[in-house]
N, C-alpha and C positions, 0 to 999 in steps of 0.2 A: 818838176818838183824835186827839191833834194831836201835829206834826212838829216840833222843832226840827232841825236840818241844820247841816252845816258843811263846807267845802271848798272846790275852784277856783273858779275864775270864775263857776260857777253856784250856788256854796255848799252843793252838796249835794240840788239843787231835784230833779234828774232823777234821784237816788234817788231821792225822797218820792215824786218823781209814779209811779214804777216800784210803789214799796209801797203808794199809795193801790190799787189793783188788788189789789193782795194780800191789803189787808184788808179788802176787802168782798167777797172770796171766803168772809172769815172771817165775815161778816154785821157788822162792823163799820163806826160810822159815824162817817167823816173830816172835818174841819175843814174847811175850805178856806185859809183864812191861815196861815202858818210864823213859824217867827221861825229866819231865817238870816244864817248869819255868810260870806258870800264871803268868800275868801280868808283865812280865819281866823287866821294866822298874822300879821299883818299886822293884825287889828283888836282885839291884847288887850297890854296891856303888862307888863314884867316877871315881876310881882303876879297876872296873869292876872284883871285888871281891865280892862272894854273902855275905848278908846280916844271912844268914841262913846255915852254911856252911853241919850241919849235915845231913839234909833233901836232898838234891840230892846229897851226897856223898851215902847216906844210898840207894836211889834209884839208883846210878849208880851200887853199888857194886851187886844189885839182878839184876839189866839188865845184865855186864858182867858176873857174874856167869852164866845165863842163856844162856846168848851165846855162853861160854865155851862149856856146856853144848852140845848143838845142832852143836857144829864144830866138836866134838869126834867120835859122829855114823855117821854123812852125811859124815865126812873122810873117816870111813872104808866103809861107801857104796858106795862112790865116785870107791876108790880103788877096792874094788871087782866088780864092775858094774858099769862102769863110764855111765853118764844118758844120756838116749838115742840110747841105744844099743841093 
């Protein structure tokens, strides 16, 4: 599971961290990197094209590699032990 976020001053961070809790109640497992917009309103122009395009391109590409990442092994441990068994 990965977060993107958006909102004040924290952009939304201290949701995520509230729902990382929530979903590994769900036995889900969380990223650790975001890709977040502080202040949102404020980092997209008219078009709803960000202002900054390098900065959460740069953060999405470490959240999807990341996620990559953690779908490869819970795959094969899905397949060899599917969970709950």
């Amino acid at each position: 599971m990965a977060f993107v976020s958006y909102g004040g001053l924290s952009g939304g961070l201290r949701a995520v961290e509230a729902l990382r809790v929530v979903f590994a109640e769900l036995h889900t497992v969380t990223v650790r990197d975001t890709v977040s917009f502080h202040m949102a309103y404020q980092r997209f122009d008219a078009d709803g094209e960000p202002h900054d395009k390098a900065g959460p391109s740069a953060a999405a590409t470490t959240l999807l590699d990341q996620l990559v990442w953690w779908s490869r092994p819970l795959r094969a441990a899905r397949a060899r032990s599917p969970y709950g068994q």
